[in-house]
N, C-alpha and C positions, 0 to 999 in steps of 0.2 A: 604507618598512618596514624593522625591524630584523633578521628572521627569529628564528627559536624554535630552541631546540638540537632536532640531529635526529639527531647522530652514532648513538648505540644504532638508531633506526629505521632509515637509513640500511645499514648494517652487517646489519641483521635482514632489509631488502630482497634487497639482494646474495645473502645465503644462499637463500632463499625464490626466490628466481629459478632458482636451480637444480634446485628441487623440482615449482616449479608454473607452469603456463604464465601467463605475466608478470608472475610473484610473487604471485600472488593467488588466491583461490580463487572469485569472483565479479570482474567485472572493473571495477564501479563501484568499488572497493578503489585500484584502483592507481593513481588521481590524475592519469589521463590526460590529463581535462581543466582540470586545475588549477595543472599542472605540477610537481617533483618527486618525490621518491617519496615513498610513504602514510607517515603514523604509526601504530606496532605499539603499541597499548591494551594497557595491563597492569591497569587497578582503574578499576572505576565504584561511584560512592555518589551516589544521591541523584542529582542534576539535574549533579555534578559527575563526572568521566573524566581519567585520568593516562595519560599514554604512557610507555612504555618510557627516554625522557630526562627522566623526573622534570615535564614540562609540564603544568599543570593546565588545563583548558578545564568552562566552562560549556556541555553538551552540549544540542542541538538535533538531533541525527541520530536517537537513542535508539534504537538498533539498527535502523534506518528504520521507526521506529513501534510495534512492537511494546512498548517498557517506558511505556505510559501512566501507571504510577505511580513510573516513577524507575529509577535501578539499585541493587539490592541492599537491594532492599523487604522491610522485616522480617518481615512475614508470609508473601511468597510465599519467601523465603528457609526459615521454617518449615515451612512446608508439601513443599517440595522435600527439604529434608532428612530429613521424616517418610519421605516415601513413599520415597525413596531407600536407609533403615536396611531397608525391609523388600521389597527387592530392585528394580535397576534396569529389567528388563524379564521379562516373562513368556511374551508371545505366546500370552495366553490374557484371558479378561475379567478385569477389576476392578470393585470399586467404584467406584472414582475414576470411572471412563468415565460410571456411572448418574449421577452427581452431577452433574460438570458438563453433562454433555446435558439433566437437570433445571433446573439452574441457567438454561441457556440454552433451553429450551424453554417453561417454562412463563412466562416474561416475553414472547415472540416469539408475534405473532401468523401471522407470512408463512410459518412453518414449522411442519412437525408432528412431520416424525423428521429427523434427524441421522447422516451417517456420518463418523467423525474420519478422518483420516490425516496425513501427516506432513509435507505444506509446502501452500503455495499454488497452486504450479506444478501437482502432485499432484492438490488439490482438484476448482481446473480441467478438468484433462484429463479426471477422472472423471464430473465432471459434463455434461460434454459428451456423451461417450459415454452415458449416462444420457440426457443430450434425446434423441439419433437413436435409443438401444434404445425410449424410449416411445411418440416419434412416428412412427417408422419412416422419418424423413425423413432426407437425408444433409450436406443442407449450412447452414452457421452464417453469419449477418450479422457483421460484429462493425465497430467505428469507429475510425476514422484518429485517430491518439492516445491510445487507453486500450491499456494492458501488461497482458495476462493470464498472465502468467510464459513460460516456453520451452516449453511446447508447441509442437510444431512447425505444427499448421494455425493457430495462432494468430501466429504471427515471420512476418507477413507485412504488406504495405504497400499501400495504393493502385495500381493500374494504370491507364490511362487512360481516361477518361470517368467519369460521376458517377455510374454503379452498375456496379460493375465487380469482375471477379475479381480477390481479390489474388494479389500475385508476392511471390517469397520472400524474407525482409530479413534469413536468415542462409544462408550455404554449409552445405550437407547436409542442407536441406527442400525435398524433389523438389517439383518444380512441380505432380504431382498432387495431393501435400497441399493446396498453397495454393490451386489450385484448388475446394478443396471449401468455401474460404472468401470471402463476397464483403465487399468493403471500402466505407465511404461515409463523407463528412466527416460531424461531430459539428456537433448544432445547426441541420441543415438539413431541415428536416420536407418539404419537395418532392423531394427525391432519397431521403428515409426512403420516401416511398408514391410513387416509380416501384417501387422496388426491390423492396417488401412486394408489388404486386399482378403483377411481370411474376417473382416468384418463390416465390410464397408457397407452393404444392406440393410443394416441395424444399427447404422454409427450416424445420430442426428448431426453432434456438433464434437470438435477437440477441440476443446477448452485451453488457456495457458496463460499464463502472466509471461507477457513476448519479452520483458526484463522480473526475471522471478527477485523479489527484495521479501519476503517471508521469512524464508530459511537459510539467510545470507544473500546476498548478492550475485546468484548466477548467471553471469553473462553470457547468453549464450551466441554459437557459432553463425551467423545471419544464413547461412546456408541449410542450417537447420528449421529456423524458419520458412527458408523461401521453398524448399521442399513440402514441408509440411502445406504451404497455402496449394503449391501446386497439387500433391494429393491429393487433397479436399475438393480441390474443384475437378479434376479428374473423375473422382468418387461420387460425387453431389456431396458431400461431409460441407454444416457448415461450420467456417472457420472462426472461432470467440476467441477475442483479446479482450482478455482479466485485466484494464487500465484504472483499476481503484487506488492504483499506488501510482503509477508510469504516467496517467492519464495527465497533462497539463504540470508535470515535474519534471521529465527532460524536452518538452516541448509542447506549444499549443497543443498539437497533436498529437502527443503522445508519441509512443515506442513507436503507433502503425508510421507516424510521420518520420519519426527519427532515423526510422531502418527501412519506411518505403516502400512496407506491406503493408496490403488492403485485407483486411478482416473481412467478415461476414455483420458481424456484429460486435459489440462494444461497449462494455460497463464501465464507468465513472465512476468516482465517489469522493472523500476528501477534501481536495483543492475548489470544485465546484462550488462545496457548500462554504469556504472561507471560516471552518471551526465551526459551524452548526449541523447537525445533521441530515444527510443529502445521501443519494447514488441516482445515478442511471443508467437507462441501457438506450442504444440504439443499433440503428441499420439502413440499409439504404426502404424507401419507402413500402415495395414489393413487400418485404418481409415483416416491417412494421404495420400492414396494413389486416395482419393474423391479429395485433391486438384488441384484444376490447376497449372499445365500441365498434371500433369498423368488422372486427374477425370474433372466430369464435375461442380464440386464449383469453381468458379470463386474467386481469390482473388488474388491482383497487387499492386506495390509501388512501385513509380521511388528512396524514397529513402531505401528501405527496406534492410537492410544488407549493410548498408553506413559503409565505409572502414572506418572512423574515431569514430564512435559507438563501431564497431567492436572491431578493438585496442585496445578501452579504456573497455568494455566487458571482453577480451583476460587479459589484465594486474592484472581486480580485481578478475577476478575469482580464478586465478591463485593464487593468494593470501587467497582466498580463501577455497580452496582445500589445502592448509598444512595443517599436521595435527594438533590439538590442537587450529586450528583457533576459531571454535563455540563455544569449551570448555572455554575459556578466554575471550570471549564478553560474554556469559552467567554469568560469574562467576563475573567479574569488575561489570555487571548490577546488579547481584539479590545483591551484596556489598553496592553499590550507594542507590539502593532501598531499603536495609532493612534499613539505617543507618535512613532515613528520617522516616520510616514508625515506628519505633522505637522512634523517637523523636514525631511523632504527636501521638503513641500512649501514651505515659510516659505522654503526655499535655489535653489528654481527647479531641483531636480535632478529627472532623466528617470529616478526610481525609484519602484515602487511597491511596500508587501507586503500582498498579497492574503491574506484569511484565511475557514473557516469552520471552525464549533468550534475546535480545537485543533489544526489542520495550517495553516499560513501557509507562503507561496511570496513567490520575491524575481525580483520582476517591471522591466526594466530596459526594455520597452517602450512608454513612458508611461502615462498614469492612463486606464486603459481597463480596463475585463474581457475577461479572453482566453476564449474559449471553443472557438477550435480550433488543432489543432497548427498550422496553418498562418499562426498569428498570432503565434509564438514568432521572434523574431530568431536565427536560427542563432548569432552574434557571441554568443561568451559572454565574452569578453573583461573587462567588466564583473564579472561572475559572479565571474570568477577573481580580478583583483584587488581584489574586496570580503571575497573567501574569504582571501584570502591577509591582506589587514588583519583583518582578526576572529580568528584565528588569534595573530596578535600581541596581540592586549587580551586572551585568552584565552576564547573563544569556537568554538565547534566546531560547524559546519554539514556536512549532506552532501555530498561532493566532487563536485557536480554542480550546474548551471543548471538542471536539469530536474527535478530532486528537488525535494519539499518537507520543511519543517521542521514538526516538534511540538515540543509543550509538554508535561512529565509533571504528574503530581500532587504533583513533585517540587522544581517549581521554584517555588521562593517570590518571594512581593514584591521582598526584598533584592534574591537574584541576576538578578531581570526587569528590575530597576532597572540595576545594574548592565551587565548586558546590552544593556538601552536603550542606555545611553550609550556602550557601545563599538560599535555597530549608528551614533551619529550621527557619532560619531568617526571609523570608515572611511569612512564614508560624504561627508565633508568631504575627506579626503586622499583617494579616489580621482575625486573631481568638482571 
């Protein structure tokens, strides 16, 4: 490989290093695992992203999912701008909030009310505490490999044996947090029902991303799901779909719509806010009606339902909701996908990219379906110098093995073509 100019980036690290702890303000940022330092992004349009050295790359990261129709989409550009002339924040209601909770409500059959707030992470939390104030139950399922942001009872891992409390997988989440969390591999329906019946008294909610995209792409078995809802309700267990990534990416409705389970409840995030800051949670009204103001769960944000979130929320969804929208990001991804996976199969190479709807993962573990963390090759090795050639043909993935890629409403035939071929092209030089 030739390397890309990176001196301004370079230069912009060093500074930034002195500011924030390892020059970054999230730490998937800092190229840890890809090696040298990150590229500082100055202009996105459309499917395409410039860095600070003038480098242009055909993006795949799209702010990790959130710009489903591109960057600097002319309507939700309009839209931000409107609601922006007539002030950035208020800490009081809007309009905007009635609309898009309309927008999103009366297409969603799994929910009835809606509360916004201001990330995913957020969402989560809140909704959690919402299972324990309904059920009055104290402890959460959740599965080895789905990320539900940094909550702290959630930054936990596996312990030993196969239904087991988790232990903490960050410094400064006391172990009685992660105690109130029990951990179990994904996809395995015999360790799902020891677990549900030697705890189902003290298990408020099982948590899950119903398509885990964290830690790879695990798709899992729909029977595993359909089990899991049936336990839950068998149990009183409520059931939480983690849709901060799934949520409005392979469908209006998310995963529960795509595969045709009804959750308990339901966190957002992402796509909602169209690249500004945004999550939420809901449920059908019963259980939304535990929130404060009506109940006694407690949960507040001076900027929760910020009128410029909103707008840009209002614009993509709206784009969204045509019909034929999912059918055409499905159909341009699994095109994009086969053409590569078709070229490393024809070469005898040990790659695969896994895809549904419009998220595809670059799978270096042969032609298999992953379905639990524990089937991911630690060795990203791979990873990184595939990232590092795409990079060079001018192509921008997320600086991670574990992350996955989307596709906007942005990227056309052309650049998917193009992209193909620099996708077979690394793909030859690092095999």
């Amino acid at each position: 490989m030739k390397g890309i100019k990176k001196d301004n980036s370079e230069a912009l690290f060093e500074t930034a290093k002195t500011y924030f702890p390892g020059g970054v303000n999230s730490p998937v940022r800092a190229f840890k695992s890809v090696g040298g330092g990150p590229l500082f992004m100055k202009k996105g349009d459309g499917c395409m992203i410039w860095d600070e050295d003038g480098n242009e790359f055909i993006d795949f990261c799209c702010s990790w999912g959130p710009l489903i129709l591109g960057h600097n989409n002319p309507k939700v550009y309009e839209n931000v701008v409107s609601a922006l002339g007539n002030g950035a924040s208020f800490g009081a209601p809007t309009v905007l909030e009635n609309e898009l909770a309309s927008l999103i409500l009366s297409k969603n059959p799994f929910i009835e009310k809606i509360r916004f707030v201001s990330s995913g992470t957020e969402a989560v939390m809140s909704a959690l505490r919402l299972a324990r104030g309904y059920t009055g139950k104290t402890k959460v399922l959740k599965f080895e490999g789905c990320y539900h942001g940094h909550v702290d009872s959630m930054l936990v891992k596996a312990g030993s044996g196969l239904a087991t409390f988790g232990t903490s997988s960050s410094a400064g989440v006391p172990e009685e947090y992660a105690n109130e969390t029990l951990v179990l591999p994904l996809n395995n329906i015999e360790a799902l029902r020891i677990c549900i019946r030697e705890n189902k008294d003290v298990l408020a909610c099982a948590i899950i991303e119903p398509i885990p995209a964290n830690n790879g792409l695990l798709l899992q078995d729909k029977s595993f799901l359909t089990e899991l809802r049936e336990l839950c309700t068998e149990n009183n267990i409520l059931l939480f779909f983690d849709e901060v990534i799934s949520g409005f990416r392979v469908g209006f409705n998310g995963a529960a719509g795509y595969l045709g389970i009804a959750p308990d409840i339901i966190t957002y995030g992402k796509i909602i806010g169209g690249g500004l800051p945004v999550g939420a949670y809901g449920a059908r009204a019963e259980i939304m009606a535990h929130v404060s103001p009506d109940g006694p769960v407690y949960q507040a944000g001076t900027l929760s339902g910020n009128p410029v979130a909103m707008a840009a929320g209002i614009a993509v969804l709206t784009e969204c909701a045509k019909p034929g929208f999912y059918e055409n990001q499905k159909e341009k991804t699994e095109t994009f996908v086969n053409r590569i996976n078709a070229h490393a199969k024809n070469k005898g190479y040990n790659f695969e990219m896994i895809t549904v709807g419009s998220i595809f993962w670059l799978s270096f573990d042969g032609k298999k379906r992953i379905q639990r963390a524990d089937q991911i090759d630690g060795n990203m090795d791979g990873f990184k110098n595939l990232f590092l050639e795409l990079l060079d043909r001018g192509v921008y993935i997320g600086p991670s093995g574990y992350e996955v890629g989307f596709i906007s409403a942005a990227h056309t035939p052309e650049k998917l073509d193009t992209a193909a071929r620099a996708f077979c092209e690394a793909l030859d030089s690092i095999f």
